[in-house]
N, C-alpha and C positions, 0 to 999 in steps of 0.2 A: 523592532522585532528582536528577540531573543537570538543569540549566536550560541549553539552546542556544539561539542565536538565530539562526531561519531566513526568511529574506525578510523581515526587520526588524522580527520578532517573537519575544519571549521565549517560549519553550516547556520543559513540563517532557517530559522522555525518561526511556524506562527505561535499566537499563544497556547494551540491545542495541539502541538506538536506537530504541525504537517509541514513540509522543505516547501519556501517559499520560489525558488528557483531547482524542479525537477532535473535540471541540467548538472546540478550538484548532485545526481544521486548515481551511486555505485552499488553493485550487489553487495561491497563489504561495507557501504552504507545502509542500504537493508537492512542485512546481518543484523547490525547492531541497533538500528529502531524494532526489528523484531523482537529482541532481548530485553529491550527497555519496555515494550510493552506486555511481554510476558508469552510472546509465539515463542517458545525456544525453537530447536532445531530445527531449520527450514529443509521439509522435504520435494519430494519433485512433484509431488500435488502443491504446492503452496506454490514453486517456481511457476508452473504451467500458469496457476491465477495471475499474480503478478505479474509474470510476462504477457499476457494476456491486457493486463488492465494497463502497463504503459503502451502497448502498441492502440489498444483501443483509442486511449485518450490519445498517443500523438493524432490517430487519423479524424476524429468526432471532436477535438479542442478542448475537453472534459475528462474528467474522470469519470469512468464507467457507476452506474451504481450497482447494488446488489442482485435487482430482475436480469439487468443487461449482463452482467456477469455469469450469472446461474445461468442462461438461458444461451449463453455465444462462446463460453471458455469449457463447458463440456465437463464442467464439475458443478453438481446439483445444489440446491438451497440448504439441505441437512450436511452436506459435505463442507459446506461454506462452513457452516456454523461449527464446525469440527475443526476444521485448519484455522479458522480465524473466530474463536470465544468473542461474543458479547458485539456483535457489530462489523459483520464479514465485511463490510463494502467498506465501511469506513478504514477498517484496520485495514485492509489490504492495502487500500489506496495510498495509506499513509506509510505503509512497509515499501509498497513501489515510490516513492518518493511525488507523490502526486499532492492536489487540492484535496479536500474533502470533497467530495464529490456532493453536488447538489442535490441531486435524490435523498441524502442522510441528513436528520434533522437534525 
């Protein structure tokens, strides 16, 4: 597995970029996968998702997917598609330092 270094930490990533060990992940490691993917400025809709999709996944073992997101974090499907371009569940997931979530192909 590939080692990056984000927000001035060694991390290991899969080949499509998502933190192999979520235990590594810091909001200023966020931060800087959100940059690398092209989320700039994280606002307090993007936090409320994210916080959302690691608390989900610690308590379901998973990362949340897109439905389960839309439907339980209290920001809709067109809003996903606003905070996180091209792939809400996936980007998110991988912004909160999560797996890609098995719902996303």
């Amino acid at each position: 597995m590939p080692v990056v270094e984000l927000a001035g930490k060694n991390v290991e990533v899969t080949e499509e970029g998502f933190l192999t060990d979520s235990g590594q992940w810091t909001p200023e490691v966020g931060e800087a996968i959100a940059t690398q993917v092209g989320v700039d400025a994280l606002t307090a809709e993007h936090w409320k998702v994210i916080t959302f999709c690691r608390e989900d996944a610690a308590k379901e073992g998973q990362a949340p997917g897109l439905r389960r997101i839309s439907k339980l974090s209290g920001v809709g499907t067109k809003d996903l598609y606003k905070l996180f371009p091209k792939g809400p569940g996936k980007l998110a997931a991988r912004i909160a330092g999560l797996p890609k979530p098995t719902a996303c192909v």
